[in-house]
N, C-alpha and C positions, 0 to 999 in steps of 0.2 A: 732147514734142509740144505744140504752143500752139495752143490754140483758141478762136475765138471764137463769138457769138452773133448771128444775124440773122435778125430775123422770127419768133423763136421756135422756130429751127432752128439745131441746131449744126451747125460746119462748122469740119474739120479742117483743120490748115495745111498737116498731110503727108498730104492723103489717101491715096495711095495705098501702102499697108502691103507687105511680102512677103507671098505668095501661103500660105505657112507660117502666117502669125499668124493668120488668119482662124480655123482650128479652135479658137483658146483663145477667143473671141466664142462665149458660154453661147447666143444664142440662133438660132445659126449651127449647132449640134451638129447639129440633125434634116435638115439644107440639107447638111450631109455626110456624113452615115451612108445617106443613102437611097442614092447613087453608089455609096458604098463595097460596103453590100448589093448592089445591083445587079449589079455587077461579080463581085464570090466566089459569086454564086453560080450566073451564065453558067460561071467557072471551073470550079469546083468539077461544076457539071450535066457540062459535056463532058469533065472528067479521066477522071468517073466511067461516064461514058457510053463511050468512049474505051477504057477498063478492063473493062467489061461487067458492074459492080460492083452494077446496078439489079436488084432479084431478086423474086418472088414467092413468101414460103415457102407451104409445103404445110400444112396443120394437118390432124392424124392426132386420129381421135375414138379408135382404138384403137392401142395401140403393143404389137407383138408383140418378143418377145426376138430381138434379133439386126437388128430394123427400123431403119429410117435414122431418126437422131435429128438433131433442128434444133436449133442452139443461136447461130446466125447470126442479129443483128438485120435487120430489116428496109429494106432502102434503099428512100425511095420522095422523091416530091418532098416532101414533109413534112421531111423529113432533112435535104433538102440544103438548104431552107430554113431550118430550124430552125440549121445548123451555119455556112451563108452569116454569117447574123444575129452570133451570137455570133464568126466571123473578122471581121464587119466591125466589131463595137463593139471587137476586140482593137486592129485594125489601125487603126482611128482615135487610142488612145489610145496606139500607138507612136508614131504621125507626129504624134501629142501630146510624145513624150517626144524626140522628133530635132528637134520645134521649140524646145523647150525647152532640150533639149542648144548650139543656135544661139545663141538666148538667151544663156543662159550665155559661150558663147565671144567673142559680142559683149559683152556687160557686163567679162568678166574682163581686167588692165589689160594682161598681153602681149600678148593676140590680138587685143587692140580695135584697135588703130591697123594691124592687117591683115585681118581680115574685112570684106570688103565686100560687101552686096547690090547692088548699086546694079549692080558690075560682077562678078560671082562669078569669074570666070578673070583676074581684074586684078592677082594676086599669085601664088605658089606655095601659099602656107601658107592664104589666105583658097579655093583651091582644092581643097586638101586633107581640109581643114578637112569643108567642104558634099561632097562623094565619100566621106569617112569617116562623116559624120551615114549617110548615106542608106545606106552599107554596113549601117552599123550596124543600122534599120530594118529593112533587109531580112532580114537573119542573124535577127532578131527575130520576124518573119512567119513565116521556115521554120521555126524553133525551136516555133514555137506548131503549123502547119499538121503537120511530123514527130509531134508530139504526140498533138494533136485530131483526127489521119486514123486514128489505129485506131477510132475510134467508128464508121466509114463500111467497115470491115468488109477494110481494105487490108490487105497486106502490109507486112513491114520495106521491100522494095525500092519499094514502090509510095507507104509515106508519104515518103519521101525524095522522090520524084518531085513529090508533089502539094506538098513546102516547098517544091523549089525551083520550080514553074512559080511557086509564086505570092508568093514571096520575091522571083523576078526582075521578072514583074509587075506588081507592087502594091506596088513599093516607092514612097516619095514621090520621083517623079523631077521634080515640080513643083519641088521644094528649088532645081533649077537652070536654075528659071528669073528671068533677072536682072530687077530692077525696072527698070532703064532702057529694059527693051525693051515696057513697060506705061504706059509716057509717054507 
């Protein structure tokens, strides 16, 4: 990339970058995690709403033998914020690791001369390619969300549920969008 200087302002020859690189820009992180938060954790609020998973325990001053014991943490908006928060700093740093994955396959010398941003369906392999990153991503988000949903009190069937809505979701489907159409 060639840059020059004017007026005491840089200014890039290729300004406009894919839509992907922006998140490695250090001071861009907080300009993307807010979205990402925002997002998991409307998800996340209606899965679990959805599920009927929001509860009120009872706290018992005396517990007699044979009485209902509570051993269920507590889902409250606190939770789901607290759990949004950490799915979005995960899910920023995948769509960190699919950009980067892109990276790579543009820098490496077979795929270079067929990955293109500029037009992403202009080949088979440079198609591929960006459909596999973003598979990948995804498979990455449910993997984490399967995971991190027994903390919110689900079932086996129910965190499978909450990977995939938000595997399917919240994958970077930005990946494919072509630079030429930001022209």
């Amino acid at each position: 990339m060639t840059t020059f200087h004017r007026k005491n302002q840089q200014v890039l020859y290729n300004l406009i970058f894919p839509l992907w690189v922006y998140p490695f820009i250090i001071e861009y992180i907080p300009l993307f995690l807010a979205p990402y938060f925002a997002v998991y954790a409307i998800i996340v609020w209606l899965y679990l709403k959805k599920h009927k998973k929001f509860n009120n325990l009872k706290i018992y001053c005396f517990r007699a033998f044979g009485s209902e014991k509570t051993t269920q943490r507590e889902i409250n908006r606190g939770v789901v914020f607290g759990y949004a928060f950490k799915a979005a700093v995960f899910a920023y740093f995948a769509n960190v690791l699919g950009g980067m994955a892109l990276i790579w396959f543009l820098k490496t010398p077979p795929f270079s001369k067929y990955i293109d941003t500029d037009f992403i369906w202009s080949n088979f392999i440079s198609g591929l390619v960006h459909v596999l990153v973003v598979l990948l991503v995804g498979l990455l988000i449910y993997l984490y969300h399967r995971r991190a949903g027994r903390s919110l009190n689900l079932t086996a069937a129910e965190t499978h549920g909450l990977g995939l809505v938000m595997g399917i979701l919240t994958a970077p489907w930005f990946f494919f969008l072509p630079i030429a159409w930001l022209r």
